[in-house]
C-alpha positions in Angstrom: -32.5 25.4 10.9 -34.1 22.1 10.9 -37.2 21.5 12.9 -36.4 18.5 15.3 -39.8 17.4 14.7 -39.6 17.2 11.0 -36.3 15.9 11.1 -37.3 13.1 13.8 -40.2 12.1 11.0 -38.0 11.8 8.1 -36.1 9.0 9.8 -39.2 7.3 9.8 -41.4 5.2 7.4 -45.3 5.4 7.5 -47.5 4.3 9.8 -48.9 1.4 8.9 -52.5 2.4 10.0 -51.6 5.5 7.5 -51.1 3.1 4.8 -53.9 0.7 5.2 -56.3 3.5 5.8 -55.2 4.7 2.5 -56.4 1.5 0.6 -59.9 1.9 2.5 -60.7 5.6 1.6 -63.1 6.6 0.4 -63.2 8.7 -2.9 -64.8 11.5 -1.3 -62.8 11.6 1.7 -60.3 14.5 1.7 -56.8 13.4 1.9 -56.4 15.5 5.2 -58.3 13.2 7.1 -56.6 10.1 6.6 -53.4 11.2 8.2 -55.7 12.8 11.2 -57.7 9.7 11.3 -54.4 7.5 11.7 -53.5 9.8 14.4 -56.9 9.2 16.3 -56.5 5.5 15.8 -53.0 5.4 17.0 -53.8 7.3 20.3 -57.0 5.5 21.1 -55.0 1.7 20.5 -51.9 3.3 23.0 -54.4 4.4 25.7 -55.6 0.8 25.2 -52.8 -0.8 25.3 -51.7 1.7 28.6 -55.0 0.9 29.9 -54.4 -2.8 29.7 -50.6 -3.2 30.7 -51.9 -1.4 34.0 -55.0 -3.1 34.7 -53.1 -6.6 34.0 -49.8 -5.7 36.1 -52.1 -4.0 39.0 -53.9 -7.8 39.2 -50.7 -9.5 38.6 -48.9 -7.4 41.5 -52.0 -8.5 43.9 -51.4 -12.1 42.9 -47.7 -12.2 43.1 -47.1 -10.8 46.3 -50.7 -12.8 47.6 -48.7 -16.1 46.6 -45.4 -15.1 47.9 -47.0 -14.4 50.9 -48.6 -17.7 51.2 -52.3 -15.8 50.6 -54.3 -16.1 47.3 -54.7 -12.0 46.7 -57.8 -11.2 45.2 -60.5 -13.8 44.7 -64.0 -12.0 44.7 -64.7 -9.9 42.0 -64.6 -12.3 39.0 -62.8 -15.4 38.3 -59.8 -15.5 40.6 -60.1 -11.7 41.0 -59.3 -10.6 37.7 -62.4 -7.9 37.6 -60.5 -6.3 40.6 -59.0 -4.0 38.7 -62.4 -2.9 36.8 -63.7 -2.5 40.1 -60.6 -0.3 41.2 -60.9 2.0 38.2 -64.8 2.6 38.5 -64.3 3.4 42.3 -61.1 6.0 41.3 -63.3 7.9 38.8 -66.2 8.5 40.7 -63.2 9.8 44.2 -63.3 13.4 44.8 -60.5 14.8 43.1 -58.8 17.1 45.6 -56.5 20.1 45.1 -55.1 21.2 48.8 -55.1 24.7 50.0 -52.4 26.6 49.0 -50.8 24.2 46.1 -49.9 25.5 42.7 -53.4 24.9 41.4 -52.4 24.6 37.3 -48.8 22.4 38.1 -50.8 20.3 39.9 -53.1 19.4 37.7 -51.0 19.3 34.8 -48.4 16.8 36.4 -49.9 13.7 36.6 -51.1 14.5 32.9 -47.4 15.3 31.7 -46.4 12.2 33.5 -48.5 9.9 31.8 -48.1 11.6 28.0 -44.7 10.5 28.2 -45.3 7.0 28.3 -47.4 7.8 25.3 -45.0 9.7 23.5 -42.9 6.4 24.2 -45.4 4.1 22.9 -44.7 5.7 19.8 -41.3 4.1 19.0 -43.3 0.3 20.4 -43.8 -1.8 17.1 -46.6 -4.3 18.0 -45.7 -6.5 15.2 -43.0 -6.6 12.7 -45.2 -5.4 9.7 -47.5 -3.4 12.3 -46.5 -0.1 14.6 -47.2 3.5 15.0 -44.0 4.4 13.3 -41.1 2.7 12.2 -38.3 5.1 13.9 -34.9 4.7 12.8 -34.0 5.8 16.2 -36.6 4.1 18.0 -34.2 3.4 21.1 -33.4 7.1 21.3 -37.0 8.2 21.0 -38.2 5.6 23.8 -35.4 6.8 26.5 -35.7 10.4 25.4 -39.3 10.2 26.0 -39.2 8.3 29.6 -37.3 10.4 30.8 -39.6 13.2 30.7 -41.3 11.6 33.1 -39.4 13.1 35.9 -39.9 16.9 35.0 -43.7 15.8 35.7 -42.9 14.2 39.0 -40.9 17.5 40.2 -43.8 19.1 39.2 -46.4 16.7 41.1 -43.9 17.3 44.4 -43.4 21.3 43.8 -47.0 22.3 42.9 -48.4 20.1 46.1 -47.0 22.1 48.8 -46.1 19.6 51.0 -42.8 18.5 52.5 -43.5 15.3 52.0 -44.1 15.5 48.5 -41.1 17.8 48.0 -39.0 15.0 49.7 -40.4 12.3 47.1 -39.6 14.3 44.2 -36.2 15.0 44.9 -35.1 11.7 45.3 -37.2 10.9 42.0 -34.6 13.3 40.5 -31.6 12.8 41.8 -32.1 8.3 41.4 -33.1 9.1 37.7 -29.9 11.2 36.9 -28.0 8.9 38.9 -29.3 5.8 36.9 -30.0 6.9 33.5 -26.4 7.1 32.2 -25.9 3.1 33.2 -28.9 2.0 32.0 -27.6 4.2 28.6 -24.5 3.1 28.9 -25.5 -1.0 29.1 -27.6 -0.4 26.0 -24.6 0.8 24.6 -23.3 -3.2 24.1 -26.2 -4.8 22.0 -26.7 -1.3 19.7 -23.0 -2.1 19.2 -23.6 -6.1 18.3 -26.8 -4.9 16.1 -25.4 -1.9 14.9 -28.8 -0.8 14.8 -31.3 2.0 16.8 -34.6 0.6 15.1 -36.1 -2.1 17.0 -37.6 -4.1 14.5 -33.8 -4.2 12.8 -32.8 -5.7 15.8 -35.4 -7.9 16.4 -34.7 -9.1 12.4 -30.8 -9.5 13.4 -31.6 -12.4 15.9 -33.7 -14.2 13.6 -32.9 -18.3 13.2 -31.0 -20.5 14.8 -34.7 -22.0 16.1 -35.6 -18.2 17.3 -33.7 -18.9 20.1 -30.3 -19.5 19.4 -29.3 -16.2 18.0 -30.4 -13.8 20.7 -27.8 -11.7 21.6 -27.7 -12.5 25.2 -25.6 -15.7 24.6 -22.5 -15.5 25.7 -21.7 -16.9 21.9 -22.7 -13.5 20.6 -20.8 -11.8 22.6 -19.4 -12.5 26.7 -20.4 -9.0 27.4 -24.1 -8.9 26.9 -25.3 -10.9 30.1 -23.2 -8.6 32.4 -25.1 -5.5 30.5 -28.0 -7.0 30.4 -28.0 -7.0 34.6 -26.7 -4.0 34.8 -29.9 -2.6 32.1 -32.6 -4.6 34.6 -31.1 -2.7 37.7 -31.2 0.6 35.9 -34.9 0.4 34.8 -36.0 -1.0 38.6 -34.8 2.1 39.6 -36.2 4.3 36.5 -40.1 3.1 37.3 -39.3 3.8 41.0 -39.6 -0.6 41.6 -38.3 -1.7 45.0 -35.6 -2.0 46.1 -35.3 1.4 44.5 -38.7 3.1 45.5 -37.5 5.7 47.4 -39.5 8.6 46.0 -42.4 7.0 47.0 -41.3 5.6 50.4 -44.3 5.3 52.8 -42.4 4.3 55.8 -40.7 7.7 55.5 -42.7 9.9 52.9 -46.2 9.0 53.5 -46.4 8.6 49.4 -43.4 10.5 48.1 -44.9 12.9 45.8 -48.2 11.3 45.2 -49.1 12.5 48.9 -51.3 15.0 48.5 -53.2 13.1 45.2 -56.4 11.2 45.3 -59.0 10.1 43.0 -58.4 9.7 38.5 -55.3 11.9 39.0 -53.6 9.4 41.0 -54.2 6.4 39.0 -52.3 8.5 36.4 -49.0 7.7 37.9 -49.8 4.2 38.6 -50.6 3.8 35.0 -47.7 5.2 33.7 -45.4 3.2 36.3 -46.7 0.2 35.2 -46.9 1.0 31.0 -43.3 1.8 31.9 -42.0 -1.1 33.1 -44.1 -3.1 30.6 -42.0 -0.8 28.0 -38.9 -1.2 29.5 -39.1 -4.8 29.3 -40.1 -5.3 26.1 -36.9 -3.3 25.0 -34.9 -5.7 27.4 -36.7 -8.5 24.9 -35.7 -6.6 21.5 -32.3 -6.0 22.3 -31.2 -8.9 24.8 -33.8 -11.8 23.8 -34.6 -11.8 20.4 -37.6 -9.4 20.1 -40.3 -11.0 17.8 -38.1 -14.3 17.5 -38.9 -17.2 19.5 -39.7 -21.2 18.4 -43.4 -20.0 18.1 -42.7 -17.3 15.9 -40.2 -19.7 13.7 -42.8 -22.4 13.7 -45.4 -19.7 12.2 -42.8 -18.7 9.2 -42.9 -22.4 8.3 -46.7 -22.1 7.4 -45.8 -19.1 5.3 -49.0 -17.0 6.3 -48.3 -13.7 7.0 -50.7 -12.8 9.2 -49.9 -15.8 11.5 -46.5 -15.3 11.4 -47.4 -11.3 12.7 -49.9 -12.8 15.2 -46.9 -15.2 16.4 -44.5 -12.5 16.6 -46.7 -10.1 18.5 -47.5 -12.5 21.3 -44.5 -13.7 22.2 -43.3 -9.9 22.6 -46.2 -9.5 25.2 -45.6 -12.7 26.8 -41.7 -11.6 27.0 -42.8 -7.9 28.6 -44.9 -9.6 30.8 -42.2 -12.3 31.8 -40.0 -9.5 32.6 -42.8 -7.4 34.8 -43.6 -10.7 36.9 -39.8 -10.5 37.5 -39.8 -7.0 38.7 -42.6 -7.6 41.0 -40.9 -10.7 42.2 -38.2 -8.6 43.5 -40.4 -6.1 45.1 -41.8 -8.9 47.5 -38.3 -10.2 48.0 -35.8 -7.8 48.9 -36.0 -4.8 51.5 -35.4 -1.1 50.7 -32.4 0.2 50.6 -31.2 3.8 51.9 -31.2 7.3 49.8 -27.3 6.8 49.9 -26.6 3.7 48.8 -28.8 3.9 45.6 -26.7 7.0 44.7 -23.4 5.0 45.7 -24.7 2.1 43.5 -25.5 4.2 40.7 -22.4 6.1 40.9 -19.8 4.7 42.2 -20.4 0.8 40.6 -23.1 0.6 37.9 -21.8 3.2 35.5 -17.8 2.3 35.8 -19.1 -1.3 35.4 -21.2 -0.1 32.3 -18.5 1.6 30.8 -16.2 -1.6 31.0 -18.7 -3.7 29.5 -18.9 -1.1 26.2 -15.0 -1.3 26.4 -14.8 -5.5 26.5 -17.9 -5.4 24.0 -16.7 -3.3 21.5 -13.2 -5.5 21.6 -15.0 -8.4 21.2 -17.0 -6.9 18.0 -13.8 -5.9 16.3 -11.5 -8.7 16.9 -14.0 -11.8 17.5 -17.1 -11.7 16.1 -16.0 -11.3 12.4 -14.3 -14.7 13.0 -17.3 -16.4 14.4 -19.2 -18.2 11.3 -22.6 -17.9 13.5 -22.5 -14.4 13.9 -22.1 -13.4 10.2 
């Protein structure tokens, strides 16, 4: 029998870090350590890049909802606040860190730990640049939901192991929104895997290149009528995936206190926070790969007319970020918009609307692929 693990590593090409440490070694260097060493270099730049999605969307959240509320949110500790989150992170390490009487003393303190090596484990599917990731997986799409979605074995765990009702509460509902939401949010990817015919993001990142780097992506109704309905439908599914309002019932403190972060204080804590946040950032960048264009944009066109590599990989990789980060101001613009709603209508949304809707946009897209598209001299 096949391992999973070996077979998951066939399907994909070599790290680039792999490669280029290759070119820099050494002669007597073992060839054991360049593989290890890629490894450590590929961890240390996606807790970096964790670290920095949540210490940007933490300041970002502060200013958004400041504005919307007609305040300026944090303006003290640097430059318009944006050593806040520093600040935050200093004070969170030196907290006590707290385990209460009677809790499950090893779940506990694994959860928050399992919770945030899924987003890493995610990250590892993330290509940075066209010609620079951690590992160019043929089923990157696969990988990154399959990954994510761990995350709510470590929440269970968080609201088990605490002893507390509260927590117990939050962790349910964490479970029972996921599995009510994850086979939409599958389901809506369903329509631009179909119009790419790929799983590998950078493939479909490459399949919405030209036409200005703007024109092409598959969220025109041009491409096909059916991507802006699954597109909604996707941004619904992941607000309630990272637990966003209007969907933040697990961790309702008008009900549950925290949900199933109750009984948490101190590093441990942040740990959820930074994998909420590395979440969403992921999430949305996917939204870009598959809806708008990935890598292509009039920047990154603009760069290919220079024909320098490296600023053409510089081009691509910040409009990317400035795409993920378009899409997180947009989930926390919601959040300071509309109210909560009730346990039972997220479950009667999810159910009962999103994933017949989902399902009848895969129908009308696949049509559309097999009777339109070939006819449509933009598309091929």
């Amino acid at each position: 029998m096949v391992d999973p693990v070996l077979s998951l590593a066939a399907e994909s090409q070599t790290s680039q870090i792999n490669d280029w440490l290759w070119t820099v070694k050494p002669d007597f260097v073992p060839g054991w350590a360049v593989p290890l060493t890629a490894v450590l270099l590929a961890v240390g730049i996606a807790i970096a890049i964790v670290s920095m999605v949540t210490m940007a969307g933490t300041w970002l959240e502060r200013k958004v909802s400041g504005h919307i509320q007609c305040r300026y949110g944090p303006m003290r500790v640097g430059w318009h606040g944006w050593l806040q989150p520093i600040a935050d992170g200093v004070k969170l390490l030196l907290k006590e860190d707290m385990v209460p009487t009677g809790a499950d003393r090893p779940l506990f303190l694994l959860a928050p730990a399992l919770v945030l090596a899924s987003i890493f484990g995610a990250m590892v599917a993330f290509p940075l640049a066209p010609d620079f990731y951690f590992a160019d997986v043929d089923l990157g799409i696969f990988m990154i939901l399959a990954m994510t979605s761990t995350t709510t074995i470590g929440v269970v765990m968080a609201g088990w192991a605490s002893n507390s009702k509260w927590s117990l509460y939050g962790a349910m509902r964490e479970a029972a929104q996921v599995i009510a939401y994850e086979v939409p949010l599958g389901i809506a990817l369903l329509v631009p895997v179909m119009v790419a015919g790929e799983f590998n993001l950078i493939e479909v990142s490459n399949g919405q290149a030209g036409g200005m780097g703007v024109f092409r992506w598959y969220i025109w109704p041009w491409m096909n009528p059916f991507m802006l309905p699954a597109f909604v439908l996707f941004f619904v599914a992941i607000l309630a995936e990272t637990k966003r309002a209007p969907f933040d019932l697990p961790e309702a403190e008008s009900e549950l206190v925290a949900g199933f972060m109750t009984e948490y204080s101190g590093i441990r804590w942040s740990f959820f926070f930074m994998e909420e946040y590395a979440a969403m950032f992921l999430y949305c960048v996917v939204g870009s790969f598959f809806f708008f264009g990935g890598f292509e944009s009039p920047l990154t066109s603009l760069a290919r007319l220079t024909d320098v590599h490296v600023l053409v990989q510089v081009a691509a990789a910040v409009t990317i970020v400035t795409k993920g980060f378009a899409g997180l101001f947009l989930m926390m613009w919601l959040r300071w918009t509309l109210p909560r709603v009730r346990i039972d209508q997220v479950m009667t949304m999810g159910y009962k609307y999103l994933t017949p809707i989902a399902l009848a946009c895969v129908l009308g897209g696949g049509a559309w692929e097999v009777a339109v598209s070939p006819h449509l001299p933009w598309v091929n």
